[in-house]
SERO-95802 format. One record per residue (C-alpha): residue in three letters; x, y negated, z; residue number from 0. Coordinates in Angstrom, 3 decimals. Layout:
<sites>
{"Ala"; {X; Y; Z}; NUM};
...
</sites>
This chain:
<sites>
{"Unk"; {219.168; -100.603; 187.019}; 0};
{"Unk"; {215.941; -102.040; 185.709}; 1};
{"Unk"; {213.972; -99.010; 187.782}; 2};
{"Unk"; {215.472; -100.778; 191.091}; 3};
{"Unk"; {214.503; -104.126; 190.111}; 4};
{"Unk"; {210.708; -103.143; 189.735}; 5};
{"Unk"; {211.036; -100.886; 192.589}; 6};
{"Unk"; {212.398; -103.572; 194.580}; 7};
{"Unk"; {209.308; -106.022; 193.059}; 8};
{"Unk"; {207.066; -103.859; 193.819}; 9};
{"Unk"; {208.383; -103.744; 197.239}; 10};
{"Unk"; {208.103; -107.106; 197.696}; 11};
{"Unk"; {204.800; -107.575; 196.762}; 12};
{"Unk"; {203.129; -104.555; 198.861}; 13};
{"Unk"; {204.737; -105.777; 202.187}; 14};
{"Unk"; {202.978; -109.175; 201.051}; 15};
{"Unk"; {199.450; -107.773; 200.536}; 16};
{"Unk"; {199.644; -105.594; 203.734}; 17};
{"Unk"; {200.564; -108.461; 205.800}; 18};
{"Unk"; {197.873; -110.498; 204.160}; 19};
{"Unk"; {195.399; -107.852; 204.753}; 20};
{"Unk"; {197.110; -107.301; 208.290}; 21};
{"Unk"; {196.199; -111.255; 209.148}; 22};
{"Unk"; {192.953; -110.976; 208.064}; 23};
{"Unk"; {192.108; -107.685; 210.084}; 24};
{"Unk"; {193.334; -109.530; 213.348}; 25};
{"Unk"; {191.223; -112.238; 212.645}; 26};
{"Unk"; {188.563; -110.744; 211.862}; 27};
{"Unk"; {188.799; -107.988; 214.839}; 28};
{"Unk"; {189.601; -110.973; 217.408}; 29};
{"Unk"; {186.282; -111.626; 219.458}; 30};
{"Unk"; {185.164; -115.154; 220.558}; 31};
{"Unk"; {187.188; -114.893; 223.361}; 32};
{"Unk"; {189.931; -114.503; 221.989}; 33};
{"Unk"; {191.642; -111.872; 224.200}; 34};
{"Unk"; {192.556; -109.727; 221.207}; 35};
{"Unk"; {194.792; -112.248; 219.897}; 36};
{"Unk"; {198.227; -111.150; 221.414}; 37};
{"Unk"; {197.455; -107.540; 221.219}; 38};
{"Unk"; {199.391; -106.991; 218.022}; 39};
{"Unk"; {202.173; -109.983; 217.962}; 40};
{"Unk"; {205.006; -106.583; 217.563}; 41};
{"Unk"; {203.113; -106.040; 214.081}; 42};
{"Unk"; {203.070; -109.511; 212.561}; 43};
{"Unk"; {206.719; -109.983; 213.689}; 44};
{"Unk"; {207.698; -106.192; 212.100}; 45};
{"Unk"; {206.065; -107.197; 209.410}; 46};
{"Unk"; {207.493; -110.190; 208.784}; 47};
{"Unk"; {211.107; -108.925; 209.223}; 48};
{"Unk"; {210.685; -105.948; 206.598}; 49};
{"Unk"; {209.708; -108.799; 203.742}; 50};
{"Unk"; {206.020; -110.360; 204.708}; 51};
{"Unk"; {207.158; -113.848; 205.962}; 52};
{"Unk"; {205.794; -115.330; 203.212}; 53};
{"Unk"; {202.645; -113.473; 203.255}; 54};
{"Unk"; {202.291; -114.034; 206.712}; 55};
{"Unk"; {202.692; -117.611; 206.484}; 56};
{"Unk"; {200.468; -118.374; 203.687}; 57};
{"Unk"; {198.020; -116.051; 205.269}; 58};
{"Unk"; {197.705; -118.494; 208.550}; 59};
{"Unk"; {197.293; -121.458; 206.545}; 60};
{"Unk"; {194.749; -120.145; 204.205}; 61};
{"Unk"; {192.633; -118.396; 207.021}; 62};
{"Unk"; {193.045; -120.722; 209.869}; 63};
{"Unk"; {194.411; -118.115; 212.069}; 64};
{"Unk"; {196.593; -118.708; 214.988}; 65};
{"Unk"; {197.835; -122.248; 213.554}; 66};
{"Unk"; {198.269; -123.190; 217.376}; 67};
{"Unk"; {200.872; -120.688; 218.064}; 68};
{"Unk"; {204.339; -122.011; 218.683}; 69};
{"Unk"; {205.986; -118.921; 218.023}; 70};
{"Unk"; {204.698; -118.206; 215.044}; 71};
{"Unk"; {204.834; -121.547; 213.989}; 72};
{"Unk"; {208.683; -122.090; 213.806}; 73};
{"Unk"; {209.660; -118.199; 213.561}; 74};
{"Unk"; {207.874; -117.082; 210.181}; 75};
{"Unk"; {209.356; -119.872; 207.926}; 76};
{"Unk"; {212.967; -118.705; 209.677}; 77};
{"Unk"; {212.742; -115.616; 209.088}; 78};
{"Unk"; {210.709; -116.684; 205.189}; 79};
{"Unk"; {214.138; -118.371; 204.422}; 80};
{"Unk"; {216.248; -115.078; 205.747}; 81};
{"Unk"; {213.904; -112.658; 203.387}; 82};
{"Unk"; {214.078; -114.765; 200.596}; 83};
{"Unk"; {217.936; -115.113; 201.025}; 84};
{"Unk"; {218.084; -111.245; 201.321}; 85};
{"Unk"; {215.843; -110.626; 198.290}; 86};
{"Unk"; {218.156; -113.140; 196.209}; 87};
{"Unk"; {221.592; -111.336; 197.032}; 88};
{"Unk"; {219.562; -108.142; 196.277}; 89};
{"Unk"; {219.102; -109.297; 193.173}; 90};
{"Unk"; {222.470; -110.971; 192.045}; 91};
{"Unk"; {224.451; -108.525; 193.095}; 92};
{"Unk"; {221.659; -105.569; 191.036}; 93};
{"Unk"; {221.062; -104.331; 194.275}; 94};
{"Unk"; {224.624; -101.976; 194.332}; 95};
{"Unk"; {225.159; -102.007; 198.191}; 96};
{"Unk"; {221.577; -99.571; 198.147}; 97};
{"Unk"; {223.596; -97.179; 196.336}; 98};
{"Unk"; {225.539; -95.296; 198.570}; 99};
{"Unk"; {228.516; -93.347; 197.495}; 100};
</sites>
């Protein structure tokens, strides 16, 4: 039981970094005019609905990055409070509805 609660931690905390690190390649990739900035919207939301929200969110403060997007602007926190939700029934319950059988 304790193995699934690192696993799950450890989870948690890669999907974070990679959509840190996924934020801060767009930005940096994204030209001056800006045309590059839409490309990869299907990645940041992907990422955010596997467990990244937060990352995602904090990421766009910290860097500046796409602050003037709408969509991303109202969605991440949404789907922040759905992952964090998910991650807390995960945890009460000791993650049994992973174990199939």
């Amino acid at each position: 039981m304790v193995l699934l609660y690192i696993i799950m931690a450890v989870y948690i905390a890669a999907v974070n970094f990679y959509a840190v690190m996924l934020i801060r390649s767009q930005r940096d990739d994204e030209g001056d005019d800006g045309k590059t900035a839409h490309r990869s919207d299907g990645k940041i939301i992907l990422t955010a609905l596997l467990g990244g929200a937060i990352g995602i969110y904090c990421a766009m403060f910290a860097m500046r990055y796409r602050l003037k997007n709408l969509l991303f602007m109202i969605l991440m926190p949404v789907i922040a409070v759905v992952n964090i939700y998910f991650f807390y029934v995960a945890f009460k319950s000791g993650a049994t509805f992973f174990i199939v059988g």
